[in-house]
DSSP file (Angstrom, degrees, kcal/mol; ACC not computed):
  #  RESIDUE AA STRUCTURE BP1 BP2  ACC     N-H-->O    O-->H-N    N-H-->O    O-->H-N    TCO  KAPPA ALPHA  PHI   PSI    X-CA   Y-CA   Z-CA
    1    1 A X              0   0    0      0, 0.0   112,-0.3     0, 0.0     2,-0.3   0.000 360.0 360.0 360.0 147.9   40.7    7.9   13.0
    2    2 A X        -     0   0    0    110,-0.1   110,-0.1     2,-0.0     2,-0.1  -0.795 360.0-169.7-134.8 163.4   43.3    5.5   14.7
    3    3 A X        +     0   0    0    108,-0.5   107,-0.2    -2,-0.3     2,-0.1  -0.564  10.5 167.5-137.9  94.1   46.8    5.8   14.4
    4    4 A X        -     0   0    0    104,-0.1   105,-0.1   105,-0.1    -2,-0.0  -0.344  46.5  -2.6-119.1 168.3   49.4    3.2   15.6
    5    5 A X  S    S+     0   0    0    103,-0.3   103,-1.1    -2,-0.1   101,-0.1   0.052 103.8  28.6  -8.7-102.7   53.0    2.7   15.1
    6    6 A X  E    S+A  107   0A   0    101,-0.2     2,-0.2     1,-0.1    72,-0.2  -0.308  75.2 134.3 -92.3 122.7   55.6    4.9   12.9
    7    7 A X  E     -A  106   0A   0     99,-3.3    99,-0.7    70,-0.1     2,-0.4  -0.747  45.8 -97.4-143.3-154.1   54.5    8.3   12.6
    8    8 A X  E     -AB 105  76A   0     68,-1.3    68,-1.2    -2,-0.2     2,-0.7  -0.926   8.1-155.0-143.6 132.4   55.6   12.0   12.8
    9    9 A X  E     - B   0  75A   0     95,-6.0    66,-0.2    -2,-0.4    93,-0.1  -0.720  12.9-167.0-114.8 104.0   55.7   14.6   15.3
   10   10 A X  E     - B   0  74A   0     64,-0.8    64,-2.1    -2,-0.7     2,-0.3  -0.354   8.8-179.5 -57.5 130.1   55.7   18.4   13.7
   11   11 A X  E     -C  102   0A   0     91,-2.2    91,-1.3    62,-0.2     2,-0.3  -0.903   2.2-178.3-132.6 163.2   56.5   20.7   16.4
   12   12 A X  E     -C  101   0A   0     -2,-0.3    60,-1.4    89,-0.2     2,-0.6  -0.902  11.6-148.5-163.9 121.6   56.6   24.0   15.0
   13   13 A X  E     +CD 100  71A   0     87,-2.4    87,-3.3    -2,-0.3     2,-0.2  -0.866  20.2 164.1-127.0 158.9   57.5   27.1   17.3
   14   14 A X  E     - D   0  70A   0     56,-1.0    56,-4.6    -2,-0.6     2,-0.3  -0.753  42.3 -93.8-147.2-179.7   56.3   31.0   17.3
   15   15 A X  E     - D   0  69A   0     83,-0.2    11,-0.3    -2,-0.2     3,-0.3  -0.593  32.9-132.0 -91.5 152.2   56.1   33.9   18.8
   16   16 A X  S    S+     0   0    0     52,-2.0    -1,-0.1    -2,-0.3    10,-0.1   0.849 114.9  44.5 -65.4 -29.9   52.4   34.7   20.9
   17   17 A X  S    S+     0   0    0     51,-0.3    -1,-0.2     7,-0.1    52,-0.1   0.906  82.1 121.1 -99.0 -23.2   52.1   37.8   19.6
   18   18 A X        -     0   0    0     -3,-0.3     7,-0.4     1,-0.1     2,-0.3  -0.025  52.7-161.1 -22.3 143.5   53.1   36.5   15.8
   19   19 A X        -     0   0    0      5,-0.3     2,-0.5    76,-0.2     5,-0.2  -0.982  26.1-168.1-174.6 116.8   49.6   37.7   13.9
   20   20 A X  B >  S-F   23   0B   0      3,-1.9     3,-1.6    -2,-0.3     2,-1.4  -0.854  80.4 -40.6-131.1 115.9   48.3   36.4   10.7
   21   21 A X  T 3  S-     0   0    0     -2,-0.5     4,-0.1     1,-0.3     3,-0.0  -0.580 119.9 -37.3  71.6 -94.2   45.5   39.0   10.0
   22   22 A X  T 3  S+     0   0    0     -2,-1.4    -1,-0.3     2,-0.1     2,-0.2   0.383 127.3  90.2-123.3  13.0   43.8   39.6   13.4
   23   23 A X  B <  S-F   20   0B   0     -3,-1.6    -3,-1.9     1,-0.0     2,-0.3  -0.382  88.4-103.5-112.7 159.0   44.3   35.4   14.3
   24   24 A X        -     0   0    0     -5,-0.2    -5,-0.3    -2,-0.2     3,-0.2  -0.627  16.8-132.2 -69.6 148.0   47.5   34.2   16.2
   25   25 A X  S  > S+     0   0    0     -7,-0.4     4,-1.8    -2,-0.3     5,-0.2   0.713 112.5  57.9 -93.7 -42.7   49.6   32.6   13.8
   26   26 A X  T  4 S+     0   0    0    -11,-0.3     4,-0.3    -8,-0.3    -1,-0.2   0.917 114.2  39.4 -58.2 -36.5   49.8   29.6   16.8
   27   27 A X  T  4 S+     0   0    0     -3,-0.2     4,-0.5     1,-0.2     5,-0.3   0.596 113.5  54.1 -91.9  -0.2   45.6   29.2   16.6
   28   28 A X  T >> S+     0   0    0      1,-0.2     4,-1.8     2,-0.2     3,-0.7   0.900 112.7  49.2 -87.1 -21.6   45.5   29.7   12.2
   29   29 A X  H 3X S+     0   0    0     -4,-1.8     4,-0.7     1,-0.3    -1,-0.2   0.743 109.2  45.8 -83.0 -22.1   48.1   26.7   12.3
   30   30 A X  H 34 S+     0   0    0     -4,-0.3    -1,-0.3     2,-0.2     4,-0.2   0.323 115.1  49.0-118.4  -4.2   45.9   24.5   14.7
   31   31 A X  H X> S+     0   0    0     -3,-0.7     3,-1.8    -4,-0.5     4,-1.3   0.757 114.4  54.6 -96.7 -76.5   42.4   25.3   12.3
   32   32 A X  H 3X S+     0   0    0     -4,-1.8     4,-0.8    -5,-0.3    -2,-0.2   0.673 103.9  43.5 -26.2 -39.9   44.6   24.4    9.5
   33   33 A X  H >X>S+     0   0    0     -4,-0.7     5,-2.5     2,-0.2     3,-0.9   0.884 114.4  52.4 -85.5 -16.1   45.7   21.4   10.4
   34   34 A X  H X45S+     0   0    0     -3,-1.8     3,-3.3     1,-0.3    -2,-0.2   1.000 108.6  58.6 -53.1 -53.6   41.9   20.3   11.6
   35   35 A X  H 3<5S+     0   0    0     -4,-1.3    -1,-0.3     1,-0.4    -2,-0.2   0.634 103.5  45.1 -52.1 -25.4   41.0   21.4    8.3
   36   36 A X  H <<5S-     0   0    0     -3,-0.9    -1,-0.4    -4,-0.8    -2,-0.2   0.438 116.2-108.1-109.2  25.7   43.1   19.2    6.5
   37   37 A X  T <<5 +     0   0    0     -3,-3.3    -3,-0.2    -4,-0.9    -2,-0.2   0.622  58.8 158.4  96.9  18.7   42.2   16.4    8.4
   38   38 A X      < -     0   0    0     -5,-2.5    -1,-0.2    -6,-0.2    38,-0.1  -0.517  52.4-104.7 -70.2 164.2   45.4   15.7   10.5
   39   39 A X  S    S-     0   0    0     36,-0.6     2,-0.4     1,-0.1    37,-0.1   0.847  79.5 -42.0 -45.0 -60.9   45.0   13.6   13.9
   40   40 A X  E     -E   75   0A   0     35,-0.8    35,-0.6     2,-0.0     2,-0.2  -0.919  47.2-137.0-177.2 168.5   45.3   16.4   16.5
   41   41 A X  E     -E   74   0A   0     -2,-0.4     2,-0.3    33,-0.2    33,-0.2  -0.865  13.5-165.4-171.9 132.5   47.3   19.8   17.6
   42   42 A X  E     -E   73   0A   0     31,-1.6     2,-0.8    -2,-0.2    31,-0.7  -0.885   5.0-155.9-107.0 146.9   48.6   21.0   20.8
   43   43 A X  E     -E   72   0A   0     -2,-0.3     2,-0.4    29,-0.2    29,-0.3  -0.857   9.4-173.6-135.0 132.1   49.7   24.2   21.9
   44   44 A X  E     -E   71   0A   0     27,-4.9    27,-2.0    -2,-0.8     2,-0.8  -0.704  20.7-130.2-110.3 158.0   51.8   24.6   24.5
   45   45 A X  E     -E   70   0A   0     -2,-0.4    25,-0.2    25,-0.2    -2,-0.0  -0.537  18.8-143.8 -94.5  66.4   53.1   28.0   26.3
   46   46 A X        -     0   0    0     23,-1.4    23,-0.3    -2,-0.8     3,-0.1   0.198   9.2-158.8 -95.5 131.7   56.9   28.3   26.7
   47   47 A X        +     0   0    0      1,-0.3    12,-0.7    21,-0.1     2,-0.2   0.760  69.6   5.4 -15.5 -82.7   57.6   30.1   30.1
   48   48 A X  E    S+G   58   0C   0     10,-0.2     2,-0.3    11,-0.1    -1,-0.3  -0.803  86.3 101.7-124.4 157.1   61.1   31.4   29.6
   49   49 A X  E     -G   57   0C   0      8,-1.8     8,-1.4    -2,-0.2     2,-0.2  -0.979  40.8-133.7 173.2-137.1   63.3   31.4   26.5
   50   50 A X  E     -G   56   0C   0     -2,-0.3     6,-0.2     6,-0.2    19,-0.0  -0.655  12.6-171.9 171.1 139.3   64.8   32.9   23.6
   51   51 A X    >   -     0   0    0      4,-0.6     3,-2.8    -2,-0.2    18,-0.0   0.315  62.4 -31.1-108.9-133.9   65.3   32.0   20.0
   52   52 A X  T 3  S+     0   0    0      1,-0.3     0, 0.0     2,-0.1     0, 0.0   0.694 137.3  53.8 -78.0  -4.3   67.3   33.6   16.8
   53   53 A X  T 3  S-     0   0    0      2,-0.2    -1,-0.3     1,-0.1     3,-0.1   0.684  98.3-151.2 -76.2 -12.8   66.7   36.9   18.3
   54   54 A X    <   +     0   0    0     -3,-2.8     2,-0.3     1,-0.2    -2,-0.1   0.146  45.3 140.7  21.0  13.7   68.2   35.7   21.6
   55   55 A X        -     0   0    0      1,-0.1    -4,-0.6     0, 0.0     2,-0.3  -0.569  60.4-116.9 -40.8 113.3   66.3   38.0   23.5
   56   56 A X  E     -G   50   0C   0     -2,-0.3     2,-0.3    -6,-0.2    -6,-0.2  -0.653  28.5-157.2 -64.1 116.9   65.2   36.0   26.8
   57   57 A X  E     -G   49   0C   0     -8,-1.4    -8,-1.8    -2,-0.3     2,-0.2  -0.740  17.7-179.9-104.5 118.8   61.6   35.9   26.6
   58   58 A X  E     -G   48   0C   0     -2,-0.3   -10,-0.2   -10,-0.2    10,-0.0  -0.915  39.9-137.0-152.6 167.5   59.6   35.3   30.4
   59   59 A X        +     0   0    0    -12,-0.7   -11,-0.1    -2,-0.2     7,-0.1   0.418  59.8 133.9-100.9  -9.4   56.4   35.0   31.8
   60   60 A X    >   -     0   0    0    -13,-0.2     3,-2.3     1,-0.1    -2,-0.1  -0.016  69.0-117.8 -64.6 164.6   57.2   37.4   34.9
   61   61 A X  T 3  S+     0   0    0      1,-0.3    -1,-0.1     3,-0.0    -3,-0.0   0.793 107.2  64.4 -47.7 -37.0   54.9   40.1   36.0
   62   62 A X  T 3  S+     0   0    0      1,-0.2     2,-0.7     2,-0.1    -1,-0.3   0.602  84.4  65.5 -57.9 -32.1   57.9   42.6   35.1
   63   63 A X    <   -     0   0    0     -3,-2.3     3,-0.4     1,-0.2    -1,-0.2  -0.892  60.5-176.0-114.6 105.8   58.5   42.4   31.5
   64   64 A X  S    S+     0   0    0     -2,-0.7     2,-1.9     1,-0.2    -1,-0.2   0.906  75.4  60.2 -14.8 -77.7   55.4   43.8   30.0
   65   65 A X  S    S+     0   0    0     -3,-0.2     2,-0.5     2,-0.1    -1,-0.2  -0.375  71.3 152.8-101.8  78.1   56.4   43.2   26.7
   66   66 A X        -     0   0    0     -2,-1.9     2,-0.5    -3,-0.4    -9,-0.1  -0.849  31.1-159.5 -84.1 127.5   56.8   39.3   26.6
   67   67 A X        -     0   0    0     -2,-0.5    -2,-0.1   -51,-0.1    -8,-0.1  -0.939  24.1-140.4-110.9  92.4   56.4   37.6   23.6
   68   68 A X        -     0   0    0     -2,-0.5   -52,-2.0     1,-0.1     2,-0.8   0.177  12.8-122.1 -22.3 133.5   55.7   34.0   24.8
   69   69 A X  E     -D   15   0A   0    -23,-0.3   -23,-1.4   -54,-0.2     2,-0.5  -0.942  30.5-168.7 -99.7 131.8   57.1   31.3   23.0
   70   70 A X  E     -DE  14  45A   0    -56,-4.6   -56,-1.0    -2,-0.8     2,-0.9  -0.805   7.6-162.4-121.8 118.1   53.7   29.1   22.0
   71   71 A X  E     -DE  13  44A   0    -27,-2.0   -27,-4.9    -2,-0.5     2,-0.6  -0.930   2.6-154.3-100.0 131.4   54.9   25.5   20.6
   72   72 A X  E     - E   0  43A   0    -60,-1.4     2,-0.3    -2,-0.9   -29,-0.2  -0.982   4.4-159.6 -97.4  90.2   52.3   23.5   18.5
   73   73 A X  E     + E   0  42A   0    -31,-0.7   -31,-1.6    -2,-0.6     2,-0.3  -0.788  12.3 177.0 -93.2 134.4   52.7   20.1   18.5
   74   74 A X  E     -BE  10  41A   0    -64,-2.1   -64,-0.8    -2,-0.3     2,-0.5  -0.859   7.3-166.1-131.7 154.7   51.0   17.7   15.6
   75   75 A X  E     +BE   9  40A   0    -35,-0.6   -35,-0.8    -2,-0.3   -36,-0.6  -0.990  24.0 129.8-149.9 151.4   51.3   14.0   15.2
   76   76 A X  E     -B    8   0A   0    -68,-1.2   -68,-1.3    -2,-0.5     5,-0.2  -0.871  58.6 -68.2 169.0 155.6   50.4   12.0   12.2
   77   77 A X    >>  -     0   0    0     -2,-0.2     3,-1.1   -70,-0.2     4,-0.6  -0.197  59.6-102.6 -68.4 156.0   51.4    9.5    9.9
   78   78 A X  H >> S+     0   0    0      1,-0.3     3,-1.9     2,-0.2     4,-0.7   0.866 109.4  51.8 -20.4 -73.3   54.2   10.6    7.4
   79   79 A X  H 3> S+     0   0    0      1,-0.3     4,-2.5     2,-0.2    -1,-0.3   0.906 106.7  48.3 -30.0 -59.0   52.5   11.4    4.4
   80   80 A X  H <4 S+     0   0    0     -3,-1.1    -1,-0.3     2,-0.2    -2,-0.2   0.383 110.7  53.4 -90.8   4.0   49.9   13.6    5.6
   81   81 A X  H X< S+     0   0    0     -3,-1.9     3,-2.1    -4,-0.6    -2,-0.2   0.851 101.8  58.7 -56.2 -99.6   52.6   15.8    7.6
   82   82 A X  H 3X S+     0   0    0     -4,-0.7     4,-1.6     1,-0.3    -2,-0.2   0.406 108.7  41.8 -44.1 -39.5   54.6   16.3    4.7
   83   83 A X  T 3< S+     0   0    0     -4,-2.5    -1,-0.3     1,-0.2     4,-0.3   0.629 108.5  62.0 -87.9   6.3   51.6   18.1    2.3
   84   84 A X  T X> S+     0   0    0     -3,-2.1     4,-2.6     2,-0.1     3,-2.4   0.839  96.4  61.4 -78.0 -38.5   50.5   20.0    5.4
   85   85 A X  H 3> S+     0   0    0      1,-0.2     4,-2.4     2,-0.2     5,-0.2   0.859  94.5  59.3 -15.5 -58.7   54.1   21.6    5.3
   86   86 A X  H 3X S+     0   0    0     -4,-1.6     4,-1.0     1,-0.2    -1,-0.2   0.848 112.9  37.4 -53.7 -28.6   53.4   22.9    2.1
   87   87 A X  H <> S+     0   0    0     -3,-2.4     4,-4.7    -4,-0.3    -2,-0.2   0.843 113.6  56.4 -91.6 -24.4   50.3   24.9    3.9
   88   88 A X  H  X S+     0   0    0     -4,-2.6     4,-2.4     1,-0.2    -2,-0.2   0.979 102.9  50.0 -61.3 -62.7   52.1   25.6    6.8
   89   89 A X  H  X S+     0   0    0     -4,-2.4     4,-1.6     1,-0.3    -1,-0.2   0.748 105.7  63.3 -40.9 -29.7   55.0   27.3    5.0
   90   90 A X  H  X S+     0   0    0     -4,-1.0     4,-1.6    -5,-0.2     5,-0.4   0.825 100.9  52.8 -42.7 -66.0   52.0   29.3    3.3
   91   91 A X  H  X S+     0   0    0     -4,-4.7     4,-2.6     2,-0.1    -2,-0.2   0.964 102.6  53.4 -56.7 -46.3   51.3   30.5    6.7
   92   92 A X  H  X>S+     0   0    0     -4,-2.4     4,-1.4    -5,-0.2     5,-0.6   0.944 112.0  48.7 -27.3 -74.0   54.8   31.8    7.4
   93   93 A X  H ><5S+     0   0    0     -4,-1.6     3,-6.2     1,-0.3    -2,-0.1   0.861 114.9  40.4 -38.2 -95.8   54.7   33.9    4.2
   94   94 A X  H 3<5S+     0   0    0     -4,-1.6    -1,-0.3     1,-0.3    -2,-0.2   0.712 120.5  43.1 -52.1 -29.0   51.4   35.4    4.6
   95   95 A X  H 3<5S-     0   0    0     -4,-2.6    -1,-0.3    -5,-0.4    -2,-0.2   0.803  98.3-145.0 -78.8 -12.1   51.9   36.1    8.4
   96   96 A X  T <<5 +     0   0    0     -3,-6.2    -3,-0.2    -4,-1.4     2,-0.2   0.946  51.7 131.7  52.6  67.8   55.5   37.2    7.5
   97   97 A X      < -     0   0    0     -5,-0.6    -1,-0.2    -4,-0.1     2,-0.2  -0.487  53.5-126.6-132.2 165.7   56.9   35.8   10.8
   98   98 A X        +     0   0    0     -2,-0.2     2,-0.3     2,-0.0   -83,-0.2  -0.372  38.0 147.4 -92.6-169.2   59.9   33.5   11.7
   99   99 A X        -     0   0    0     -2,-0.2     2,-0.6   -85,-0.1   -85,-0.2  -0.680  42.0-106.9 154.2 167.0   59.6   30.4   13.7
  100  100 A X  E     -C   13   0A   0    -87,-3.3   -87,-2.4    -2,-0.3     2,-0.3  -0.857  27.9-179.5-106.8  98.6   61.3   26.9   14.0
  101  101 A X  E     +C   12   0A   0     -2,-0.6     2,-0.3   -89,-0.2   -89,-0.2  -0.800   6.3 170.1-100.9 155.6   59.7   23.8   12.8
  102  102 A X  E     -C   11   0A   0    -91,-1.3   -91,-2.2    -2,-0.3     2,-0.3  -0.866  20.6-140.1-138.5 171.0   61.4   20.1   13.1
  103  103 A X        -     0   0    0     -2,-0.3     2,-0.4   -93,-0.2   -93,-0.2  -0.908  12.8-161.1-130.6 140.4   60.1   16.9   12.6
  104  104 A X        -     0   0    0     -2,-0.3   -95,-6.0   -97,-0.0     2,-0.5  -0.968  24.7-125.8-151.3 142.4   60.7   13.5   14.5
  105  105 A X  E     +A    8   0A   0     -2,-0.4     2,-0.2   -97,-0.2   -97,-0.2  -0.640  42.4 179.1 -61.0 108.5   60.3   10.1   13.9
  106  106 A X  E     -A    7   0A   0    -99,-0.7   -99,-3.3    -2,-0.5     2,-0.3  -0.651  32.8-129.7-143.7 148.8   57.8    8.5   16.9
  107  107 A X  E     -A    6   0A   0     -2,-0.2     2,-0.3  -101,-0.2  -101,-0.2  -0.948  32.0-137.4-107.0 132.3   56.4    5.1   17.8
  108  108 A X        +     0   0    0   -103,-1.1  -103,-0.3    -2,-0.3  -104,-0.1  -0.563  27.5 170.3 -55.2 128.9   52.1    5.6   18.5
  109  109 A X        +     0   0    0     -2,-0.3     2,-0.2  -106,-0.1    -1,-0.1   0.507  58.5   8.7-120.8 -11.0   51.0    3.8   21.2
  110  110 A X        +     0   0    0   -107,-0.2     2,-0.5  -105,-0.1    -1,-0.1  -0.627  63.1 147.9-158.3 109.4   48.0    4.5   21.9
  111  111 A X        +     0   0    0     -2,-0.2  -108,-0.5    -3,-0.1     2,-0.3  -0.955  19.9 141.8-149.3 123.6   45.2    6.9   19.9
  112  112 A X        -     0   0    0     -2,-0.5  -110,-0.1  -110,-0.1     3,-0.1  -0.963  52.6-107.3-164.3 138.3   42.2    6.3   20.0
  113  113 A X        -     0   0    0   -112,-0.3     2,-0.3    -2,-0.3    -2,-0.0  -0.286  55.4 -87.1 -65.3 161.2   39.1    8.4   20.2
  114  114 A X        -     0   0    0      1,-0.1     2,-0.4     2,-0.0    -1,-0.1  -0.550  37.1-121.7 -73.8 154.1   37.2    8.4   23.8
  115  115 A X        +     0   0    0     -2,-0.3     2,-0.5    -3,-0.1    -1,-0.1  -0.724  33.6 178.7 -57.4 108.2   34.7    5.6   24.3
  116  116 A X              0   0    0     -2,-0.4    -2,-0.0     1,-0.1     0, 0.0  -0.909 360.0 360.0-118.5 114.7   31.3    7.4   25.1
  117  117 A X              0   0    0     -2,-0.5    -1,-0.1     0, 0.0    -2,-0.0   0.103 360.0 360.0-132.9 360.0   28.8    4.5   25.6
């Protein structure tokens, strides 16, 4: 698969502990999108923060019960974000979670599988 100029990058954040059966909600979102064929998924691990709860959220040794903000980022052309929404939003439901997703408009510049010869 190649991808090159105008695409979209889905960022979509949750909680670490967020649960959709016995799976993190961050790794059923990142099988999902393999599964419908999107380009790629990242997940990244938030540090500190806080969301709609505003409860400050950390990674120090002191607070036990941190619940991690885990961001998943997906890039792909338009189209084929927009009908993975539909399944993402599918995951919300079943996992009966919150989270934040946005979309932005990005220029590609370079994607490309590696070269193994």
């Amino acid at each position: 698969m190649e991808i090159s100029g105008q695409a979209v990058l889905l960022r979509i954040f949750v909680g670490e502990s967020d649960k959709l059966g016995h799976l993190p909600l961050y790794e059923a979102i990142v099988k999902q999108a393999r599964d419908t064929g999107l380009a790629g998924a990242t997940v990244l691990k938030g540090v500190l923060g806080y969301g709609a709860s505003a409860r400050i959220r950390t990674h120090k040794i002191l607070d036990l019960s941190s619940d991690l903000s885990m961001v998943i980022e997906i890039v792909d052309e338009e189209e084929k974000i927009a009908t993975f929404q539909q399944c993402l939003s599918r995951l919300f439901a079943q996992a009966g979670s919150g989270g934040l997703v946005t979309l932005e408009n990005i220029r590609v510049i370079h994607y490309l599988p590696e070269n193994k010869n």
